[in-house]
Residue, then its C-alpha position, 0 to 999 in steps of 0.5 A: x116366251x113372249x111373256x118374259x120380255x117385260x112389254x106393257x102390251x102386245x099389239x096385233x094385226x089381223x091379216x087381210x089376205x092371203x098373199x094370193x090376193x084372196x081376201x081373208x077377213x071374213x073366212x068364218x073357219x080362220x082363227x084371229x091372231x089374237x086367238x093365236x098368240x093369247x096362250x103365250x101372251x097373258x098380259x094384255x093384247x089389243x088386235x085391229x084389222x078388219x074388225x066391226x061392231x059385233x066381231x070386236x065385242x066378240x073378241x073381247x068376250x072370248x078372252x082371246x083380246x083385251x081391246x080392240x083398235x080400230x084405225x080406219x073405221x075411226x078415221x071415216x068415223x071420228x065419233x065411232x064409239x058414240x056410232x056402235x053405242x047407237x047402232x048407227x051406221x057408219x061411213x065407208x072408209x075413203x082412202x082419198x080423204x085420209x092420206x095426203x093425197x087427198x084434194x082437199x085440205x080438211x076432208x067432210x066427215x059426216x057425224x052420225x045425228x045419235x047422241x054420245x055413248x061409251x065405248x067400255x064393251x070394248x075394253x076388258x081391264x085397261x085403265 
């Protein structure tokens, strides 16, 4: 059992497609991985992958994550916590500015004008 191997945590990917080119991220009827893997894995769980606002603190609620990591919401949004506190909108994810093939050196990143806020709804026992 994935249990018995002594992890710390266990970190998954939530699949954006099918392998077909269909994208799968938003199919109501498809349960999470997290959903998936956390009767074998009762210690903590973080997923990522496609995740908003409201689908993270969802998540979390149910018990199926402890976490939720997001990786390119962050990069377009260095101040992503402080965003979701506020209900501010949130900058498109651009490629171009956040590999290194992008023109320029140090990319522009909009912050939103809200005020700090804390991230803890998605966080669930984690020190």
């Amino acid at each position: 059992m994935l249990a018995d191997r002594g992890l710390a945590y266990l970190h998954l990917v939530e699949p954006r497609g099918d392998g077909t080119g269909t994208d799968i991220r938003t199919s109501v009827d498809q349960p999470t991985a997290a959903a998936q893997f956390r009767p074998y894995w009762p210690e903590k769980l973080i997923t990522a992958g496609g995740f908003d606002q409201h689908s993270a603190e969802a998540v979390v609620a149910t018990g199926d994550a402890d976490a939720v990591a997001f990786g390119r919401s962050f990069l377009a949004n260095p101040d992503l916590p402080a965003r979701f506190a506020a209900g501010a909108a949130l900058n498109p994810y651009d490629r171009s500015t956040s590999t290194r093939a992008a023109t320029s050196a140090t990319p522009t990143i909009p912050r939103s004008a809200t005020p700090t806020g804390s991230h803890n709804n998605f966080l669930r026992g984690l020190p």
